[in-house]
C-alpha positions as CSV (number, residue, x, y, z in Angstrom):
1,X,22.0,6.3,3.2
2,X,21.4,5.6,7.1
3,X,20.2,7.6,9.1
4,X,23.1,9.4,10.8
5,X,23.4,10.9,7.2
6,X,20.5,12.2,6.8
7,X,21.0,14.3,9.7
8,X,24.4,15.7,8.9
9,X,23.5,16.4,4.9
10,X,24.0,20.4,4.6
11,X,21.1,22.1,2.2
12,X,22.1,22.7,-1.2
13,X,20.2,23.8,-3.6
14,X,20.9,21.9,-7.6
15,X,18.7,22.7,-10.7
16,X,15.4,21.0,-10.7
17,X,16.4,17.9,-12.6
18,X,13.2,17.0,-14.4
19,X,11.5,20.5,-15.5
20,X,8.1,19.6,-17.6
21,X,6.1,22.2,-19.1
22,X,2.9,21.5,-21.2
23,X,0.3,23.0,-23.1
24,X,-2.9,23.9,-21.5
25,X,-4.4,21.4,-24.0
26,X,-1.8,18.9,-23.4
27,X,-2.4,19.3,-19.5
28,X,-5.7,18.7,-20.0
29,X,-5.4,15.5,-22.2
30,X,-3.4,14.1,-20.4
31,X,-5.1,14.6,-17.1
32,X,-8.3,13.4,-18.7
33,X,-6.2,10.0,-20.0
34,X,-4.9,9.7,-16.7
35,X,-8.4,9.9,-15.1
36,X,-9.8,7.5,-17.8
37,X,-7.0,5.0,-16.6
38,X,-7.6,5.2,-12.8
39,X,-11.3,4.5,-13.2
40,X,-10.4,1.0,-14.4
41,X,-8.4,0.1,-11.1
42,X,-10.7,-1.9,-8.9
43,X,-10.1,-3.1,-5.4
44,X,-10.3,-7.5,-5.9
45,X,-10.8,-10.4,-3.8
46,X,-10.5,-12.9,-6.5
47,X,-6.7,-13.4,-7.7
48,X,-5.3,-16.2,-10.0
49,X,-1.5,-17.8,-9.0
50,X,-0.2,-16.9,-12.1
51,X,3.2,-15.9,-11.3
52,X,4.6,-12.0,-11.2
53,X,8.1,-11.1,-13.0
54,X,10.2,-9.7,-9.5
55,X,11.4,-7.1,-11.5
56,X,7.8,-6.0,-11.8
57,X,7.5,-5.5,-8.4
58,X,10.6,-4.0,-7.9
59,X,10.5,-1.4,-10.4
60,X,7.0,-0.5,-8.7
61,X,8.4,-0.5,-5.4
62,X,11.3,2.5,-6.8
63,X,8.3,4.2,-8.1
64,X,7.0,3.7,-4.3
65,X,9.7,5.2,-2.9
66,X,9.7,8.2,-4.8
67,X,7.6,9.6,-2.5
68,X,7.8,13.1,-0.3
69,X,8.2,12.4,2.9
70,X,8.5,14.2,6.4
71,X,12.4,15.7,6.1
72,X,12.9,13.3,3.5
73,X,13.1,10.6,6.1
74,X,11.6,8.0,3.9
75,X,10.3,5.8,6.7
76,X,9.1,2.7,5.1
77,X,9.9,-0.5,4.5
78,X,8.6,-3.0,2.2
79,X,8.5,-6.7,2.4
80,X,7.8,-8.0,-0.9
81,X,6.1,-12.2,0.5
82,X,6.2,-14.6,-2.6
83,X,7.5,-17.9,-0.7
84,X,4.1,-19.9,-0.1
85,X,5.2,-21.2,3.2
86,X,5.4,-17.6,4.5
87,X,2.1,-16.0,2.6
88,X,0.5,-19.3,4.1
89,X,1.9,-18.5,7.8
90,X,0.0,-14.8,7.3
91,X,-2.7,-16.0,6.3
92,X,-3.5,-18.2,9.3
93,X,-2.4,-15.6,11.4
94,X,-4.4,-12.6,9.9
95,X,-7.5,-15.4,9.5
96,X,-6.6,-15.4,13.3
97,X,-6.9,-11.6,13.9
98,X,-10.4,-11.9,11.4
99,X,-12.4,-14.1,13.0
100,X,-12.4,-12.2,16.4
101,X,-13.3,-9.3,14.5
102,X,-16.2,-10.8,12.7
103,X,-17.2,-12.8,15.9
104,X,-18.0,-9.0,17.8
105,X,-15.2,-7.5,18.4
106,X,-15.7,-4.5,15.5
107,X,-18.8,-3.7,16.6
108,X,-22.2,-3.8,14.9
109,X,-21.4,-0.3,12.8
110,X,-18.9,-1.2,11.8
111,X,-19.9,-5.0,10.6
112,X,-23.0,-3.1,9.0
113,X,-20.8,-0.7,6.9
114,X,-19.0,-3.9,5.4
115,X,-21.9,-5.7,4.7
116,X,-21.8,-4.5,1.0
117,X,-18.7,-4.9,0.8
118,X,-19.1,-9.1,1.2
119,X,-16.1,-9.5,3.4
120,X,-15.8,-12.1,6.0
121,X,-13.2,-13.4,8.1
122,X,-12.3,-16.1,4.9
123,X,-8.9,-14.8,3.4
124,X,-7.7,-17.1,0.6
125,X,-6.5,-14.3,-1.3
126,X,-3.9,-14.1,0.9
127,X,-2.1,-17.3,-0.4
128,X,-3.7,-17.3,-3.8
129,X,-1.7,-14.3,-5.2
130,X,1.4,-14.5,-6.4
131,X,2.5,-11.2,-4.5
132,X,2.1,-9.8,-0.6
133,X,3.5,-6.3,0.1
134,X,3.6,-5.9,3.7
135,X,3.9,-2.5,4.3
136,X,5.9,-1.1,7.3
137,X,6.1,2.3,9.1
138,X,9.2,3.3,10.9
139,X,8.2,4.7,14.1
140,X,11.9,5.9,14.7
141,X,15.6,5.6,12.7
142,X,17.3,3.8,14.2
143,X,21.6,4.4,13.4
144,X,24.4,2.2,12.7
145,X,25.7,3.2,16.6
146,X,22.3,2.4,18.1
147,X,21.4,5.9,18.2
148,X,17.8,6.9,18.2
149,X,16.6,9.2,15.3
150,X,12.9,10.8,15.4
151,X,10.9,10.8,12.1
152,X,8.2,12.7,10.7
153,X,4.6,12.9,9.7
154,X,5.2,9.2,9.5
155,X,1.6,8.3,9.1
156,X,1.0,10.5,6.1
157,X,4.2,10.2,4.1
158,X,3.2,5.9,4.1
159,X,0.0,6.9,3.1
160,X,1.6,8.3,0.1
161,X,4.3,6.2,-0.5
162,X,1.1,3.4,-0.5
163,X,-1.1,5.3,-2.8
164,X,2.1,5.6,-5.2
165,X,2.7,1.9,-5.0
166,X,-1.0,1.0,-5.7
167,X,-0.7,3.3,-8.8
168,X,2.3,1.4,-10.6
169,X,0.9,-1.9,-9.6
170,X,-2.0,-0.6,-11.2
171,X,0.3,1.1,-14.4
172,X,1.8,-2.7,-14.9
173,X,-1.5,-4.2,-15.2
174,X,-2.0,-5.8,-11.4
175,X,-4.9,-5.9,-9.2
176,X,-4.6,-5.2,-6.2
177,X,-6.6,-5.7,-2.1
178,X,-5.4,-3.8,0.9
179,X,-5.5,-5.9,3.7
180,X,-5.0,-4.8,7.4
181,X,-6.0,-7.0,10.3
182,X,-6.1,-5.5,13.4
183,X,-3.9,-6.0,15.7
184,X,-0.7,-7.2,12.8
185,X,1.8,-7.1,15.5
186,X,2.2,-10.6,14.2
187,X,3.9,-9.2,10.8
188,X,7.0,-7.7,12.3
189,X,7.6,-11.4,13.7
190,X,7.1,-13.5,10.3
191,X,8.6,-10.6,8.1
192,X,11.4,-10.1,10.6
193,X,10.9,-6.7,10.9
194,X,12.6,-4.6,14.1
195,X,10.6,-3.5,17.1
196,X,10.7,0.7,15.7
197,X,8.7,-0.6,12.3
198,X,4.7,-1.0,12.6
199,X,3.0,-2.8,10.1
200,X,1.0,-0.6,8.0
201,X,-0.8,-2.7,5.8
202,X,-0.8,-6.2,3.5
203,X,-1.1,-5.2,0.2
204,X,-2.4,-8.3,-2.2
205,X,-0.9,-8.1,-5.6
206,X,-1.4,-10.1,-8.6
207,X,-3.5,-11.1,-12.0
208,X,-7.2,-10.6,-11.4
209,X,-8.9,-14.2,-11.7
210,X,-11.3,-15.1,-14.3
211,X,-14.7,-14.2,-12.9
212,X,-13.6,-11.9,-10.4
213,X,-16.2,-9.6,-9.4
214,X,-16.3,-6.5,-7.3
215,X,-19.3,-5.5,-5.2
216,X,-21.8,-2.9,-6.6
217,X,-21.4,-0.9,-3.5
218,X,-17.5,-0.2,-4.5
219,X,-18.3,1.7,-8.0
220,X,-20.6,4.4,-5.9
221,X,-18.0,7.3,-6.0
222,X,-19.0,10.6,-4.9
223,X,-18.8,13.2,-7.7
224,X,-16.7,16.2,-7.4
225,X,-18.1,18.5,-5.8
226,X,-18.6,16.4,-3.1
227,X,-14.9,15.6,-2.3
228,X,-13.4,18.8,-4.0
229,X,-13.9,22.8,-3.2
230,X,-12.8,25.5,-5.2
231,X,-12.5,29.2,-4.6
């Protein structure tokens, strides 16, 4: 659907197609089970070429794009890199955009706040997985007739639409990194993206490598009632 038709779509109001009810007990099981499964998804820096099944991808990307957004205008865009010439061409550019950061330009807080984390301006990653999601946000729609459409809450509907996606990659039994060098103007050029998408973030996906490790720092979670308030 472009984007002209979004605009001239009248409301209508249809059945909720999907109506789930469950127990309290089943609720809570399977809140509990779902809990139990996101504490074994683990950010990685250490990915094996084993190849991905597309279909893999794709069917996480629908999930992806199930998302709410902003009057529904959906504005993503995922590029989905396996070719190695082009995961090699952002690597060397984002490697590019890394070592300026590490050399001074992020500051000494914000070095020091990485430093248990282990990163440097070294990406291999970014050619050894089989899988690079480049994430885009559409700034603006942008019509078959050239006509300028404005989008909404942009910036948080992504952010969902990412969480979602790092969820299913999860679900299918794939690691995952996100990856954003700053500035990654340089995306829209490789991925061939138009001017009205910004690059959101590179998201690494793939097999975890044998011997991957994570930093200690990464497990330290904050419990609940430090990120949660009820009254």
């Amino acid at each position: 659907m472009n984007d002209a038709a979004l605009d001239d779509v009248p409301y209508e109001a249809i059945p909720l197609p999907d109506r789930r009810r469950f127990s309290d007990a089943e609720m809570a099981e399977r809140a509990a089970a779902f809990f139990a499964e996101m504490k074994t998804r683990h950010t990685i820096r250490d990915f094996e070429p084993t190849p991905v099944p597309r279909k893999v991808i794709e069917d996480c990307l629908l999930a992806a794009g199930r998302a709410p957004s902003g009057a529904n205008r959906q504005p993503w865009h995922f590029v989905a890199v396996g070719d190695p010439a082009i995961k090699k061409r952002i690597r060397e550019a984002a490697e590019a955009e890394e070592q300026a950061f590490y050399s001074g330009k992020a500051g000494d807080d914000w070095l020091a706040a990485l430093a248990p984390l282990g990163t440097d301006e070294e990406k291999p990653f970014l050619e050894t997985a089989p899988w690079l999601i480049v994430i885009f946000a559409e700034r603006y729609g942008v019509t078959d007739d050239r006509k300028i459409v404005k989008n909404y809450y942009i910036n948080e509907s992504v952010g969902i639409a990412t969480g979602m996606l790092i969820t299913a990659l999860h679900q299918a039994g794939l690691a995952t990194l996100t990856h954003t060098p700053n500035p990654m103007r340089f995306l829209n050029e490789i991925c061939g993206r138009p001017e009205n998408e910004k690059p959101y973030m590179i998201l690494v996906a793939g097999h975890a490598a044998e011997g991957a490790t994570v930093p200690k720092h990464a497990k330290t979670k904050k419990p609940l009632e430090e990120i949660a308030t009820f009254r």
